[in-house]
C-alpha positions as MATLAB code, in Angstrom:
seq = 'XXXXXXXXXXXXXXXXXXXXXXXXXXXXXXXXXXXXXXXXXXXXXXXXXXXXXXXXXXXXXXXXXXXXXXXXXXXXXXXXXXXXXXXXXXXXXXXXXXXXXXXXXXXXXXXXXXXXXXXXXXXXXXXXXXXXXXXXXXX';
ca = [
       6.973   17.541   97.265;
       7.107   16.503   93.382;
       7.974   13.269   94.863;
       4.541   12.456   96.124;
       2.435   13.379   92.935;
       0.725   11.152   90.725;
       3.054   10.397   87.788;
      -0.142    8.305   85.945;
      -3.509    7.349   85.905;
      -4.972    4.341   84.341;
      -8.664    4.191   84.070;
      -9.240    1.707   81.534;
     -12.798   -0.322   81.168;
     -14.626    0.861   83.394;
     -17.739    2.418   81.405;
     -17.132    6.116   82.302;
     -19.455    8.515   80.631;
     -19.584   12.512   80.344;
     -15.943   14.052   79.296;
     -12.902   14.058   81.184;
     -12.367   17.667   83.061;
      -9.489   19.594   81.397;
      -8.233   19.914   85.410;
      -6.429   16.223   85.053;
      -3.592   18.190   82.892;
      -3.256   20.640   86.282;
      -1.097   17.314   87.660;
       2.600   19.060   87.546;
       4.387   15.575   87.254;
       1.772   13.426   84.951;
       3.762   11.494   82.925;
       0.903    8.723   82.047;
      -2.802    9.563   81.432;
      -5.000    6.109   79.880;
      -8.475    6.050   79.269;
      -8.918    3.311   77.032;
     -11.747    1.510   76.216;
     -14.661    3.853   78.269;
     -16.546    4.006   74.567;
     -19.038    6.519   76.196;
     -16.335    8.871   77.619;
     -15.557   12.206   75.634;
     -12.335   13.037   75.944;
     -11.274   16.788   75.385;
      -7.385   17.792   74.863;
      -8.414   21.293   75.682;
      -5.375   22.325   78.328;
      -2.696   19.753   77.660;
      -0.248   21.808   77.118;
      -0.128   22.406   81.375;
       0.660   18.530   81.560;
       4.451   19.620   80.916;
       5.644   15.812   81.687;
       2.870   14.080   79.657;
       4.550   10.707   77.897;
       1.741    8.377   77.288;
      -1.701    8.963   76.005;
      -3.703    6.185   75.744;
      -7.512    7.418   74.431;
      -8.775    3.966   72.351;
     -11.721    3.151   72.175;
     -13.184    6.649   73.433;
     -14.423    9.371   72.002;
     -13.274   12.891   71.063;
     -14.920   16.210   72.273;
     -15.617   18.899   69.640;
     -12.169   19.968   69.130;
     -10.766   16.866   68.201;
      -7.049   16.615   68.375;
      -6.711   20.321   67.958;
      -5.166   20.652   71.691;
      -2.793   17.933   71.088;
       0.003   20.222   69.519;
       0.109   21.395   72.966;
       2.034   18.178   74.389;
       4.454   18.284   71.014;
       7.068   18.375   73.223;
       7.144   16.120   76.018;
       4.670   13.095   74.131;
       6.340   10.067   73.184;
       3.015    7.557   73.153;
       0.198    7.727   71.612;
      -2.915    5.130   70.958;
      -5.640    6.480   69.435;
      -7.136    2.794   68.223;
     -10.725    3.180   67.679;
     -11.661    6.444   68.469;
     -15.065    8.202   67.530;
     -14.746   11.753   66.203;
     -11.125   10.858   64.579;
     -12.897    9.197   61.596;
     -11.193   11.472   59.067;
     -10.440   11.521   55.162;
      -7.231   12.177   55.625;
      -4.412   11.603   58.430;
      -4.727   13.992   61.110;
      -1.730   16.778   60.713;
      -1.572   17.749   64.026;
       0.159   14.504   64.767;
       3.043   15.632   62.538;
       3.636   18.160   64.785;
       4.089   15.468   67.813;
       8.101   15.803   67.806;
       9.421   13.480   70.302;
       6.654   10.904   69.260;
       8.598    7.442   69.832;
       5.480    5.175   69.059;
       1.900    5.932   67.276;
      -0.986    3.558   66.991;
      -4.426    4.856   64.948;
      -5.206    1.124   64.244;
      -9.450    0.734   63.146;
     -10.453    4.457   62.532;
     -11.194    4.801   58.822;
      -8.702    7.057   58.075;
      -8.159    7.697   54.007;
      -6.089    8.652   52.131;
      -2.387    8.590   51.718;
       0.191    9.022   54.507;
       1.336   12.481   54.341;
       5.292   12.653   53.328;
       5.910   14.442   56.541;
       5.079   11.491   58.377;
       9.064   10.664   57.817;
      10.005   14.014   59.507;
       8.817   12.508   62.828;
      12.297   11.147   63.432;
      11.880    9.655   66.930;
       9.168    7.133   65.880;
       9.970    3.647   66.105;
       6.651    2.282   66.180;
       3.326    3.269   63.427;
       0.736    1.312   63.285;
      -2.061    2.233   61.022;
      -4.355   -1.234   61.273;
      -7.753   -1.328   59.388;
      -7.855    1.878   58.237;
      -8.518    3.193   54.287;
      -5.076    4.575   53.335;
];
């Protein structure tokens, strides 16, 4: 019954370490996934593409597994949030591009990661975002 299924998880603060398991994005109705501030957790996209309802993604203050962002293009079409604020392994010298592929991205926050640069043109193509914050960062 999709209508006892666990639309979101919040797990915010509380010092996790290891990675997250890719099986989280196996959740048919996830719309809300936050892991925000666990700076020891490694969090791996790998798979998000199953998490057909994702919305929010909430991964400051964690860090990212080998692949980066790479899976991320996977959720282009259902992800309207995303807070990557102080994030180890995003530390880049240039903006990330596979956030331009985020279509239906309503609000992005990369606020305190070092990012240089300029903002890439395409940035304006993302015609759904309201919100961009790009605090403390080099560009």
């Amino acid at each position: 019954n999709d209508g006892d299924s666990v639309v979101g998880i919040t797990l915010n603060n509380n010092n996790m370490a290891s990675a997250t398991p890719d099986s989280l994005f196996d959740l048919p109705n996830l719309e809300y996934l936050s892991f925000q501030k666990n700076d020891d957790l490694v969090v791996t996209l790998d798979g998000i593409e199953r998490a057909r309802k994702i919305e929010t993604l909430d991964l400051s203050s964690t860090k990212l597994g080998e692949n980066g962002l790479a899976g991320l293009g996977g959720a282009s079409s259902t992800l309207q949030e995303l807070y990557l604020n102080d994030v180890r392994g995003l530390d880049a010298e240039t903006f990330p591009t596979v956030l331009l592929t985020l279509r239906e991205l309503k609000q992005l926050t990369i606020d305190y990661n070092d990012i240089a640069g300029s903002l890439p043109n395409d940035l304006g193509n993302l015609n759904q975002l309201v919100v961009f914050s790009a605090v403390s960062n080099e560009l």
